[in-house]
C-alpha positions in Angstrom: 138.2 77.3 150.6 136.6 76.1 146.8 138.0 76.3 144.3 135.8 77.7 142.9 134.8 81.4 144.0 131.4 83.4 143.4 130.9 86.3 145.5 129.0 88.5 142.8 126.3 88.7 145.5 127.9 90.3 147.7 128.3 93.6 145.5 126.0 96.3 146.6 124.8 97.5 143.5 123.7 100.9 143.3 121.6 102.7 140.5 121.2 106.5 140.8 117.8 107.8 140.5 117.4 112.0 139.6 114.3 113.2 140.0 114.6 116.5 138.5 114.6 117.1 134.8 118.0 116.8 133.3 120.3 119.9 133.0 122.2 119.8 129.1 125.6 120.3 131.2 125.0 116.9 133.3 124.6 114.9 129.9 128.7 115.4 129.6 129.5 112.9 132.5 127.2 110.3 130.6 128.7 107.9 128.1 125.1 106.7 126.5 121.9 108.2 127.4 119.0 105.5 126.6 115.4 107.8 125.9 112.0 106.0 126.2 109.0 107.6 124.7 105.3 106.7 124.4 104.0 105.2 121.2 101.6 108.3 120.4 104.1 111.0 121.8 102.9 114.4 122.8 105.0 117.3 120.5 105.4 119.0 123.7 107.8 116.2 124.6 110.3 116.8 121.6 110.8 120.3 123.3 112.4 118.4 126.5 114.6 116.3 124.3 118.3 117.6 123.9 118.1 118.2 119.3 114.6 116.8 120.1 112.9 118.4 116.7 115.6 117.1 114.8 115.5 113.9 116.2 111.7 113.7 115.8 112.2 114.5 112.1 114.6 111.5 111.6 112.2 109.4 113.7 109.4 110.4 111.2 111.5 109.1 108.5 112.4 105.4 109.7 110.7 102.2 109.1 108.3 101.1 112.9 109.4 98.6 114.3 112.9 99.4 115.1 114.8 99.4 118.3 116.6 101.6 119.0 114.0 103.6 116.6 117.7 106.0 116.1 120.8 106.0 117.6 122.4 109.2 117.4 125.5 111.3 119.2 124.3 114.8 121.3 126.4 117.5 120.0 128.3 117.8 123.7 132.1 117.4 124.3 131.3 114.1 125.1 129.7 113.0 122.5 127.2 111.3 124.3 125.5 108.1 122.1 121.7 109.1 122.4 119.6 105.9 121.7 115.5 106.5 121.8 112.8 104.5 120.9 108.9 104.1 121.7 106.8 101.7 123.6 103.5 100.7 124.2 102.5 101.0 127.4 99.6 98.0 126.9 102.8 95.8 125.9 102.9 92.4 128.0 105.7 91.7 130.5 108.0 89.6 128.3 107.7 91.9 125.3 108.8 95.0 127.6 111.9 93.3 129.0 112.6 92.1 125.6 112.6 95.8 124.3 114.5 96.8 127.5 117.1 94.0 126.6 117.3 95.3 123.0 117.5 98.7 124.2 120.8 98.0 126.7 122.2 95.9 124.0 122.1 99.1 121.3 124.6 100.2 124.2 127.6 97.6 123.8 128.2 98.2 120.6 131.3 100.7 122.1 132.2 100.6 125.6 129.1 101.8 127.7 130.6 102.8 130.6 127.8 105.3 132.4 124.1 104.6 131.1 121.5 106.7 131.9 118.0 106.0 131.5 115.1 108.5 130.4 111.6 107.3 130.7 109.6 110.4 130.0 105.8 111.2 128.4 104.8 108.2 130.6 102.4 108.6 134.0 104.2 107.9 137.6 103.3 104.1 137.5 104.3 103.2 133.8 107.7 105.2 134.4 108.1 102.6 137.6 107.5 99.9 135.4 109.3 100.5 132.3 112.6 101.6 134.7 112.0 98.0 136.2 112.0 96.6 133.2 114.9 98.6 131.6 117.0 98.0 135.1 116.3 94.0 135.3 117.6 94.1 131.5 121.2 96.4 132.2 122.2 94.5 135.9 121.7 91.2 133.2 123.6 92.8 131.1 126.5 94.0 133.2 127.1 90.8 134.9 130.2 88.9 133.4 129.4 85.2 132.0 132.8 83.1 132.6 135.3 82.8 130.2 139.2 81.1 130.5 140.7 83.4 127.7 143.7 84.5 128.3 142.9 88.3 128.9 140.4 88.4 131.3 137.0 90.2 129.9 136.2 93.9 131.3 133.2 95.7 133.1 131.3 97.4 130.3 128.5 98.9 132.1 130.1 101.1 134.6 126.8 102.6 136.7 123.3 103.0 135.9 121.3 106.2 136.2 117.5 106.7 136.2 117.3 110.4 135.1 114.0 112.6 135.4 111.7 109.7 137.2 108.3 111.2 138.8 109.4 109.8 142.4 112.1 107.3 143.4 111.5 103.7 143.6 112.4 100.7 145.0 114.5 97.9 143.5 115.3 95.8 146.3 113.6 92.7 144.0 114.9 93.7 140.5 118.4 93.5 142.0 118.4 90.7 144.5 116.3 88.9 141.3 119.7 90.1 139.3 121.8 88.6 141.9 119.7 84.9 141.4 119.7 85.0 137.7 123.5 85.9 137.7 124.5 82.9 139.9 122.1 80.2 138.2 123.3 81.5 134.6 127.4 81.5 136.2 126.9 78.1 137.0 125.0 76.8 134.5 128.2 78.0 131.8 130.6 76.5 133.6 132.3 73.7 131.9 131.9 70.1 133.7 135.8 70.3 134.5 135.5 73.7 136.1 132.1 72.9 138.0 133.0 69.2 139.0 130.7 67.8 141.5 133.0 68.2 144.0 133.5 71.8 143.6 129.9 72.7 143.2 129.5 71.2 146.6 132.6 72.7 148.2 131.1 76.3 146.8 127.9 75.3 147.9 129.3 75.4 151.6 131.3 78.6 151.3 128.0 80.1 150.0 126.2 78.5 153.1 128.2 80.1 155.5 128.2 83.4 153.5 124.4 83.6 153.4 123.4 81.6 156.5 122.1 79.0 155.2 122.2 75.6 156.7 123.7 72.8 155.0 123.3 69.0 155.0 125.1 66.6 152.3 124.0 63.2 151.5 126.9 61.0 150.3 126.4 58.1 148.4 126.7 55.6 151.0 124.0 57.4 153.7 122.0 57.5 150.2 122.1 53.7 150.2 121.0 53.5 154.0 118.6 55.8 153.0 117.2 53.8 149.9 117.7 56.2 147.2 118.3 53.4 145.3 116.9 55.7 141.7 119.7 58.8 142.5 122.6 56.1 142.9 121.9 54.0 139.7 122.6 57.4 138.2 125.8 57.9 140.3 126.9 54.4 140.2 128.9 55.1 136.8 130.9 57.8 138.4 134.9 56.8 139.2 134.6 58.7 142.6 132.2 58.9 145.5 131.5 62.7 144.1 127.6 61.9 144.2 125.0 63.8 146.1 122.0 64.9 147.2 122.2 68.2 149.4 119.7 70.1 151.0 120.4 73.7 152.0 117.7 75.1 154.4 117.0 79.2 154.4 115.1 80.6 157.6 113.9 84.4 157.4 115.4 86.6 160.2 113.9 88.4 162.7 110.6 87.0 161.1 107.9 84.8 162.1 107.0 82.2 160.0 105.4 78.8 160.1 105.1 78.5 155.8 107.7 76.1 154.0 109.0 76.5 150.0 110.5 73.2 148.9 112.9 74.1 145.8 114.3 70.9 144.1 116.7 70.8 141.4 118.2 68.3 138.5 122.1 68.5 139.0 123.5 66.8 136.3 126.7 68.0 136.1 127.3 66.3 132.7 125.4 64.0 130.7 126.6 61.6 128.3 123.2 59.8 128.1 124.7 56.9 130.0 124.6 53.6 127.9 123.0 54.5 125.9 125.3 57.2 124.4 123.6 60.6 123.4 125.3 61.5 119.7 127.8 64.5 119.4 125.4 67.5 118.7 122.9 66.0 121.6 126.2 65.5 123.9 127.6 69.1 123.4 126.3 71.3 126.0 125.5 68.9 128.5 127.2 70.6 130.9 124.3 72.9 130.8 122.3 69.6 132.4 122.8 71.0 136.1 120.7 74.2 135.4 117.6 72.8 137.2 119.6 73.2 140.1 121.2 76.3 139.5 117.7 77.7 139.5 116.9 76.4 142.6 119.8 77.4 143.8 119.1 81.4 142.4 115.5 81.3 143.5 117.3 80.2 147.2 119.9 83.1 147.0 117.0 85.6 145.4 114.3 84.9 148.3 117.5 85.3 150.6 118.4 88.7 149.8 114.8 89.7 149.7 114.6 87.9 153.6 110.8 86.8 153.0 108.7 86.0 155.0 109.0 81.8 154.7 111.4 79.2 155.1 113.1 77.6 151.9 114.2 73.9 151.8 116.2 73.6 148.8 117.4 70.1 147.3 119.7 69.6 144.8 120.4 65.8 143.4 124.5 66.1 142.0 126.1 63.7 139.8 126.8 63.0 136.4 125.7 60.2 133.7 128.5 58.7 132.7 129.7 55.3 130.8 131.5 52.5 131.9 131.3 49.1 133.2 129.7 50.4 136.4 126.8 52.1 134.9 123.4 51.2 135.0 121.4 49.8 132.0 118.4 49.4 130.2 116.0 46.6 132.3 118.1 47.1 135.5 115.6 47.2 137.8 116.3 49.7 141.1 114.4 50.4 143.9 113.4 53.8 144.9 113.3 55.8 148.3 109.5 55.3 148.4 109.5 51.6 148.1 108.7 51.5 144.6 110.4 49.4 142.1 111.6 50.8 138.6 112.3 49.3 135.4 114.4 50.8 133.4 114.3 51.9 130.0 116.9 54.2 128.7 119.9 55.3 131.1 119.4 58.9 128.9 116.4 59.5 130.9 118.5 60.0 134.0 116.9 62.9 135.6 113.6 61.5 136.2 115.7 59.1 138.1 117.7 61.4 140.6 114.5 63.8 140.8 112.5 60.8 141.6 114.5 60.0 145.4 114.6 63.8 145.8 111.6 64.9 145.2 110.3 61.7 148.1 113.0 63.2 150.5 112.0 66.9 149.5 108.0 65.7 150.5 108.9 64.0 153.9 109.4 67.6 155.2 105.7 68.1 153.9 106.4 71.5 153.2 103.7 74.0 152.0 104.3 74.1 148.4 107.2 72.1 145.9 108.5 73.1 143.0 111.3 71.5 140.7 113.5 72.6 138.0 114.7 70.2 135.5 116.3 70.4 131.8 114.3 67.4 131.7 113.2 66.4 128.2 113.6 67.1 124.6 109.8 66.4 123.9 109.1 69.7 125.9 111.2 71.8 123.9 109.5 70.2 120.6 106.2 71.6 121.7 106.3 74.8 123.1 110.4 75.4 122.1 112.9 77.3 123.7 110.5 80.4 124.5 108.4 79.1 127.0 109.2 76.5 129.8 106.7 73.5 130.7 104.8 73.3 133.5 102.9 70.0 135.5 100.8 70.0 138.7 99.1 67.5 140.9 96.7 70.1 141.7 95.1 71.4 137.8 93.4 74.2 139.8 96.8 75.9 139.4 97.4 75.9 135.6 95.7 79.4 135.5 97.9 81.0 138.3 100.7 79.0 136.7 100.0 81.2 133.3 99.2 84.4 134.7 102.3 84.3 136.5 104.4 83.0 133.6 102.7 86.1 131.5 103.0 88.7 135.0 106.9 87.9 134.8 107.9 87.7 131.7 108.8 83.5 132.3 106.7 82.0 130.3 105.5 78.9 131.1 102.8 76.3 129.1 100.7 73.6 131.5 99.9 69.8 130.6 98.5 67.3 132.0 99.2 64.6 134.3 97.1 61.8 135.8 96.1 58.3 135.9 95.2 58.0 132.2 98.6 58.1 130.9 100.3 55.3 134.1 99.5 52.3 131.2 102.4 53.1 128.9 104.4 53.3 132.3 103.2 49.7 133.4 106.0 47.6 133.5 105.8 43.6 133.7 108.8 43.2 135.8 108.8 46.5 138.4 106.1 48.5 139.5 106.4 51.3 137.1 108.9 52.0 134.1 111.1 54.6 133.9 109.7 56.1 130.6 107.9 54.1 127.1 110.3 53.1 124.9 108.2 54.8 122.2 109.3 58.3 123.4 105.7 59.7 122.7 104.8 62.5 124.6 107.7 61.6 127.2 107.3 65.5 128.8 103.7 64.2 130.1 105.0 60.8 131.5 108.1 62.2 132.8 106.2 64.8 135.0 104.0 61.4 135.8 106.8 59.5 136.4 107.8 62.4 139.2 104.5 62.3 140.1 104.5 58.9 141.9 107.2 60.4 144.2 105.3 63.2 145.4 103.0 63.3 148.5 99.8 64.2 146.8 98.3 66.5 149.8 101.6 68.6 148.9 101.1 71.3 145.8 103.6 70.6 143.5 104.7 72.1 140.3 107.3 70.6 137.9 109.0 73.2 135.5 110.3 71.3 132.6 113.1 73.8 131.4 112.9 73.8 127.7 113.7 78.0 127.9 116.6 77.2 129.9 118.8 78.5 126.6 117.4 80.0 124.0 119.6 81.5 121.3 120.1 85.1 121.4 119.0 85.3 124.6 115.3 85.6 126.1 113.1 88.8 127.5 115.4 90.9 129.3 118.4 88.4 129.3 121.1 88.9 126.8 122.7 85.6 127.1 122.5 82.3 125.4 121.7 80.8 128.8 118.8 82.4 130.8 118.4 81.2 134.0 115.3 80.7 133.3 112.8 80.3 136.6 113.8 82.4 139.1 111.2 85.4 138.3 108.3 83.0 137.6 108.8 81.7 141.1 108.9 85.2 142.9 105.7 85.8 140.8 103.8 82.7 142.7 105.3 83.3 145.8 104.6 86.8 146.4 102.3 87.9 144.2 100.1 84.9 143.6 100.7 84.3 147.6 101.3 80.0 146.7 101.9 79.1 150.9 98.7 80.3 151.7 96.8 79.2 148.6 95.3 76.6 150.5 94.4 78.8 153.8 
């Protein structure tokens, strides 16, 4: 058994849904009632609200822009908190869950407990969507991050209730979405001493046998029979053999399919920038450096619970940068999986390096579609910063999909280019391509170009450079510093933009 243990996926969860109008007696068993109203609400609406006129008056008398717009207590015996505020139903995805996460937060201020939610004054299909919305942002919400303190943190949302909704719905995808982001933001907090290398592959195969999955780990020494000479100049600083690339494999049941998803994630469990040694603010959270594959590894779990319709090859590349007289240094030159040679420049651009041998391994499956996840630079973060995420194809066609489904999911992601024009500041004089310019310029772009080389071109590919992998305060419906960023961008292109069969 791990020792480490994550079985938060295996907790049904269940959210009531009422949909009669609310009865004043049933708002006793409620600990905080949340009330959503339209921006331009109909009086007749106040009449339905429990000290509705009253409320409306205050309302009247606050400064827009608010959220909650009032938080109040009904006058009941159990003092229910009563939060409400108005939304425009016009509002784009990422602003909604970002009022849904404000909205759930108003509720922590005291121990939540029940929550109900009260979406009224809307039509049958914005009701379904704001409930979406204000679910995705509670189930984030409920799930504990991991702590080590000596009293164990508590529950504070007990259940979820969606009070007065025009028709039931479904949320199979908000919650097995939930479960993903949950597990890639679990792991990505985990200290490097808690989530060693070792561990995260000894959870990965209790979570393989858990979920079906099939697992396959390459050790460092296969890796050398295998070439992946780029992933083990990374791994050669490590003291142990702890190094990995491991591919879990996902195949739909009771389902016909012939369509593959590659998923390929950085796995850094820490980075010190190598030999060249980051500095202490830049060195901090590196153990946040694995959340590429944490990603992955939600997007796997998500797609799993859902049991779509395709099969998923996952790859994660698992090791850490580390000093020492074993590690590699500037002008080593290394050999790749795919034959090319690779000069390098600065042992700090180490997951270029991992992601290169991966992402060739990933392609000789020729799946239908790739995509990988990478904290990857800083450059990306200094140009669109931690709001957004980066994006890079080999087929530009895709930069439009790639934005509507960034904007459809609340992820937001930015494209740039890649090509030919930008391979002479990668021409090196002693390999056949550089690692990255020593001048640093624009290092997002030749990163993703870097990557590029180790990519079949007949394979789509997308490379998500994960600048909105934390963003302080948390980010659209997430509450946490870490957001797990990814995971509802890629059930956007995969289900609604339909990727597999993009080329059909």
């Amino acid at each position: 058994m791990a020792e480490l243990q994550y079985t938060d996926f295996k907790n049904n969860i269940r959210i009531i849904q009422q949909t009669e109008r609310p009865k004043s007696i049933e708002f006793e068993k409620i600990d905080q009632l949340l009330i959503i109203l339209p921006k331009k609400t109909p009086n007749n609406i106040w009449k339905s609200i429990p000290q509705g006129e009253t409320i409306k008056v205050l309302i009247s008398k606050r400064s827009a822009g608010g959220l909650p717009a009032i938080s109040t207590r009904l006058k009941n015996k159990k003092q229910t908190a009563l939060h409400i505020a108005k939304i425009d139903t016009n509002s784009e995805t990422h602003d909604r869950l970002t009022f849904a996460r404000k909205m759930i937060k108003a509720t922590l201020n005291e121990k939540p407990g029940s929550i109900a939610i009260w979406i009224l004054g809307f039509d049958a299909n914005n009701q379904e969507t704001i409930s979406k919305d204000m679910v995705s942002a509670a189930l984030a919400a409920k799930f504990i991050m991991p702590e080590f303190k000596s009293k164990p943190a508590k529950e504070k949302i007990k259940s979820i209730k969606l009070i007065g909704m025009a028709k039931k719905i479904k949320l199979n995808r908000e919650i097995a979405e939930a479960h993903g982001n949950n597990l890639a933001r679990w792991l990505t907090a985990l200290p490097a001493n808690k989530l060693n290398a070792i561990n995260y592959i000894d959870l990965l195969h209790d979570l393989s046998k858990d979920l079906n999955w099939e697992l396959t780990v390459y050790k460092t020494e296969q890796l050398k029979t295998m070439g992946a000479g780029a992933f083990l100049a990374v791994a050669q600083g490590n003291e142990d053999d702890s190094a990995a690339i491991v591919r879990l494999q996902f195949k739909p049941q009771d389902t016909l399919t012939t369509k593959t998803l590659s998923l390929i994630g950085k796995g850094i469990i820490f980075d010190t920038g190598g030999s060249n040694l980051k500095p202490f603010n830049s060195m901090l959270d590196m153990h946040i450096d694995m959340g590429g594959s944490a990603v992955a590894l939600g997007t796997l779990l998500t797609i799993t619970k859902l049991n779509l319709p395709i099969e998923v090859d996952c790859w994660l590349a698992i090791t850490e940068n580390r000093t020492g007289p074993k590690a590699y240094k500037s002008q080593d030159v290394v050999t790749a999986a795919n034959g090319k040679t690779i000069q390098t420049i600065h042992t700090d651009a180490e997951g270029r390096m991992v992601l290169a041998d991966t992402l060739f391994f990933a392609a000789e499956k020729k799946p239908d579609f790739m995509i990988d996840y990478a904290t990857l630079t800083g450059a990306c973060m200094n140009a669109v910063t931690t709001r957004y995420s980066g994006a890079f194809t080999n087929y530009p066609d895709l930069h439009p999909v790639i934005k509507k489904s960034g904007r459809e999911s609340g992820e937001r992601v930015w494209p740039f280019p890649i090509g030919e024009e930008f391979m002479s500041e990668l021409a090196s004089e002693t390999a056949d391509i550089k690692q990255c310019s020593p001048g640093g310029g624009g290092d997002h772009i030749l990163a993703a170009c870097f990557l590029n080389e180790f990519v079949d071109p007949l394979i789509p590919w997308i490379h998500i450079d994960l600048s909105a992998a934390t963003n302080k305060g948390g980010l659209a419906h997430i509450p946490t510093k870490i957001t797990g960023f990814g995971i509802r961008f890629t059930l956007n292109l995969v289900i609604e933009r339909d990727i597999l069969n993009s080329k059909d």
